[in-house]
C-alpha positions as MATLAB code, in Angstrom:
seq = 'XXXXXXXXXXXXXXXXXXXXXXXXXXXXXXXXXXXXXXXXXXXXXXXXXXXXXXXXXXXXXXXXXXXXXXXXXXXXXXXXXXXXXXXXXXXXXXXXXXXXXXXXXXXXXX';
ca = [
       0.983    4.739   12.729;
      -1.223    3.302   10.112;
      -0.431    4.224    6.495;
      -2.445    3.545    3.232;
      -0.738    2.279    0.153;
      -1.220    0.806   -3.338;
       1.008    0.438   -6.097;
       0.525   -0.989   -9.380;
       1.247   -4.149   -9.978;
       2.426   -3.613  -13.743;
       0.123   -5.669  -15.897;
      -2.943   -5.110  -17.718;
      -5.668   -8.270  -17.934;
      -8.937   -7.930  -20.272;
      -9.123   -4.615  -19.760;
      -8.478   -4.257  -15.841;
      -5.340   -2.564  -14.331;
      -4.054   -5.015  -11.363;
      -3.562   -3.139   -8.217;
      -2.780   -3.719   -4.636;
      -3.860   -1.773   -1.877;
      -3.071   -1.952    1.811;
      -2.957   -0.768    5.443;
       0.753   -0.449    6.597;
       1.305   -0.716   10.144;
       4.508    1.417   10.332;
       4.840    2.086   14.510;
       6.789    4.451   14.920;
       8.909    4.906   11.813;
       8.605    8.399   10.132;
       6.596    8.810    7.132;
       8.220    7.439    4.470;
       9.072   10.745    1.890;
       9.167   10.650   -2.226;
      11.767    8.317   -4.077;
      12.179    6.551   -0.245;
      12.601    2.902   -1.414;
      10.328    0.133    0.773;
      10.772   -3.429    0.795;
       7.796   -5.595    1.778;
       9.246   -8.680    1.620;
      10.820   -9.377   -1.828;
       8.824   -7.079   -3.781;
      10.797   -3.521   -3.700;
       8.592   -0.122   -4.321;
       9.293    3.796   -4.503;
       7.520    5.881   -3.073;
       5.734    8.245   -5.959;
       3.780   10.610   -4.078;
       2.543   10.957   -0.070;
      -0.820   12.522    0.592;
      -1.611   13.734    3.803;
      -6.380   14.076    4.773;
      -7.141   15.607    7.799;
     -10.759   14.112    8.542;
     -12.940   16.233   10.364;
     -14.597   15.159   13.952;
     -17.746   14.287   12.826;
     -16.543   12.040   10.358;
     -14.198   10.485   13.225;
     -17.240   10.557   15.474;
     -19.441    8.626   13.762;
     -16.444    5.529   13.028;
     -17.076    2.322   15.750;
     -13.425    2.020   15.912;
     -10.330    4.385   17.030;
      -9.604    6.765   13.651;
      -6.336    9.088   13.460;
      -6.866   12.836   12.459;
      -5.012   12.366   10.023;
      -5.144    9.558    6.898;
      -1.687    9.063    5.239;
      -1.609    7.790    1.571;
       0.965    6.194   -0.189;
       1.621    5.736   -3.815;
       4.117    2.956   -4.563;
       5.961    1.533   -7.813;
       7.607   -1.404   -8.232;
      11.602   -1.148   -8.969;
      12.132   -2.131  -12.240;
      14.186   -5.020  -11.008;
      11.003   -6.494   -9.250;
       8.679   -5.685  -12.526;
      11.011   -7.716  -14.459;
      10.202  -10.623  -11.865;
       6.697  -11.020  -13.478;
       4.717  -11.928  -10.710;
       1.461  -13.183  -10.956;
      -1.310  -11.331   -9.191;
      -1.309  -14.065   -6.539;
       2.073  -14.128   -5.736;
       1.658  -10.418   -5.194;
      -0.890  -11.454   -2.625;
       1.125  -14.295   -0.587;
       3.820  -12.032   -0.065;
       1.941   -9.570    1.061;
      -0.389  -11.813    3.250;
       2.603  -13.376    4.988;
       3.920   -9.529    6.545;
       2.667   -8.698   10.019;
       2.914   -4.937    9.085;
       0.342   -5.542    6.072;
      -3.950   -5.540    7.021;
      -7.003   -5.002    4.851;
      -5.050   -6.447    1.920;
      -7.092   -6.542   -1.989;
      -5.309   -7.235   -5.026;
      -7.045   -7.221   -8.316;
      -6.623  -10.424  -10.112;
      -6.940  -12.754   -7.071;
];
């Protein structure tokens, strides 16, 4: 199952909020629930809030590539052990990168 996430990533630079946002390949784990605690690699989230879309069939029609019913949405934050880490925006990124669970990876700042 693919699952959409982003957390913050805790720092604010000229102006801009630094994000990161991500497709999460889970297979066939459940969906992960409120205050459920993810690691991706050495960066440890919560989970703040799950939002479930249904999309309708002609939006899923009109998509050249296979699209679930139903887009899951994660909202992560970072532990406050892993905030206090004060990773750059790029480090965010090459620890992400390097997880074969993690596609259509952006962070802000990079």
């Amino acid at each position: 199952m693919r699952v959409y996430a982003a957390f913050d990533l805790g720092f604010e630079r000229d102006g801009v909020e630094h994000t990161a946002e991500f497709a999460w390949e889970t297979g066939e784990l459940p969906v992960p629930r409120r205050r459920d605690r993810i690691a991706f690699g050495e960066l440890i989230t919560v989970v703040d809030r799950v939002q479930y879309s249904c999309l309708d069939a002609g939006y899923i029609a009109t998509r050249d590539h296979e699209e679930s019913p139903v887009k899951i949405d994660l909202w992560l934050r970072l532990t406050k052990a892993t905030r206090q880490g004060k990773y750059e925006p790029q480090e965010f990124h090459s620890i992400l990168s390097e997880l074969p669970s993690v596609a259509d990876l952006c962070v802000t700042g990079v």
